[in-house]
matplotlib code that plots the C-alpha trace (Angstrom):
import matplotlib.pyplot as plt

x = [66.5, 65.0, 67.1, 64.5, 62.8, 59.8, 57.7, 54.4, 52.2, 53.3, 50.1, 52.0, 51.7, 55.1, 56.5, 60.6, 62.6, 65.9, 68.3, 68.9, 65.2, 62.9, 60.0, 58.3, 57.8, 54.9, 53.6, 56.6, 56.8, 60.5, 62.2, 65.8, 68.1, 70.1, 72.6, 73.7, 74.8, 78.5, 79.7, 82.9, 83.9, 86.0, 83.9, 81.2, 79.4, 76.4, 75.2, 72.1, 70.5, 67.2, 64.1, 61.3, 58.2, 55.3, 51.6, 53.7, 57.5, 60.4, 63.2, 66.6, 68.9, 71.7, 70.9, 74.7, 76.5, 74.1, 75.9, 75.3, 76.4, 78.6, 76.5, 73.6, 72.4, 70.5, 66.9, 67.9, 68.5, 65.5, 64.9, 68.3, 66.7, 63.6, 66.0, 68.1, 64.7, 63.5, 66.3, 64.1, 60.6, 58.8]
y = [64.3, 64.5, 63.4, 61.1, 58.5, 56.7, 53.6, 55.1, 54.3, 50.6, 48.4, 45.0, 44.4, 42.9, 41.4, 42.0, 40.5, 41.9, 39.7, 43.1, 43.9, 41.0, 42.0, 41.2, 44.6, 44.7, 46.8, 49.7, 52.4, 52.4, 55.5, 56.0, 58.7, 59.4, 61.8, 58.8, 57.1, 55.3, 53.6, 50.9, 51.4, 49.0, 46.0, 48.1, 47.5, 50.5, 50.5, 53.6, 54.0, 53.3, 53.7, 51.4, 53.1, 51.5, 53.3, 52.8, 52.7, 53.6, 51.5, 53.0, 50.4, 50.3, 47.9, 47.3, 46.2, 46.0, 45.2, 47.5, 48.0, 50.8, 53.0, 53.1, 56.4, 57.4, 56.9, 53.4, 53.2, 52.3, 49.2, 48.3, 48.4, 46.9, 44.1, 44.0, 44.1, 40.4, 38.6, 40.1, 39.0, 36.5]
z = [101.7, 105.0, 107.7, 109.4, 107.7, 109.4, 108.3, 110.1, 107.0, 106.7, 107.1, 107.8, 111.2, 112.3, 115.5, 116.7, 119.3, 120.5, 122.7, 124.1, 125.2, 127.1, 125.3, 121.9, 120.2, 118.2, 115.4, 116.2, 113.7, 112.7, 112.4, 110.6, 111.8, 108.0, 110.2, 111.8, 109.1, 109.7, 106.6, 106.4, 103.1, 102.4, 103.7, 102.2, 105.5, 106.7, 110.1, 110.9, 114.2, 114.4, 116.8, 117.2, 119.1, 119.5, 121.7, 124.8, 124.5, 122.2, 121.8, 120.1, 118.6, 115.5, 112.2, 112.0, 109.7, 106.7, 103.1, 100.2, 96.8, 95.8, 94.3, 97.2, 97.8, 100.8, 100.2, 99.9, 103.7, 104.7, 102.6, 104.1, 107.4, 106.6, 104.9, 108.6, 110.7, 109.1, 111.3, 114.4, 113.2, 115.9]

ax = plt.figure().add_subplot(projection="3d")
ax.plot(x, y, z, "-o")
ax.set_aspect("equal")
plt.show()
């Protein structure tokens, strides 16, 4: 499993906002880092950072906290993201 995973061939265009950052981000290719994987067992809880870059900028964030079944393996990560992302769209 490669240790990156990036959404560069998506064709949806989609639009984030981040309380964090005062900008929109539009159409951002997502990249997951897999080595950055933290997992809380027990509230079966995954958090993964991510980075958004778009033509101009990158933005690095976490998708925290991100439930999951027991038996998720790790190219299921990035539908997990994806699933965290939609709370972002604009």
């Amino acid at each position: 499993m490669p240790n990156l995973y990036s959404n560069r061939n998506n064709t949806n265009i989609m639009k984030y906002k981040f309380e964090q950052f005062k900008v929109e981000i539009d159409n951002p290719t997502v990249t997951v880092d897999m080595n950055t994987i933290r997992d809380k067992a027990i509230d079966k809880l995954l958090s993964v950072d991510i980075i958004l870059t778009t033509n101009t900028v990158s933005f690095g964030l976490t998708a925290e906290n991100m439930p999951y079944d027991p038996t998720w393996e790790d190219d299921m990560v990035a539908d997990m993201v994806n699933e965290w992302l939609v709370q972002f769209e604009v």
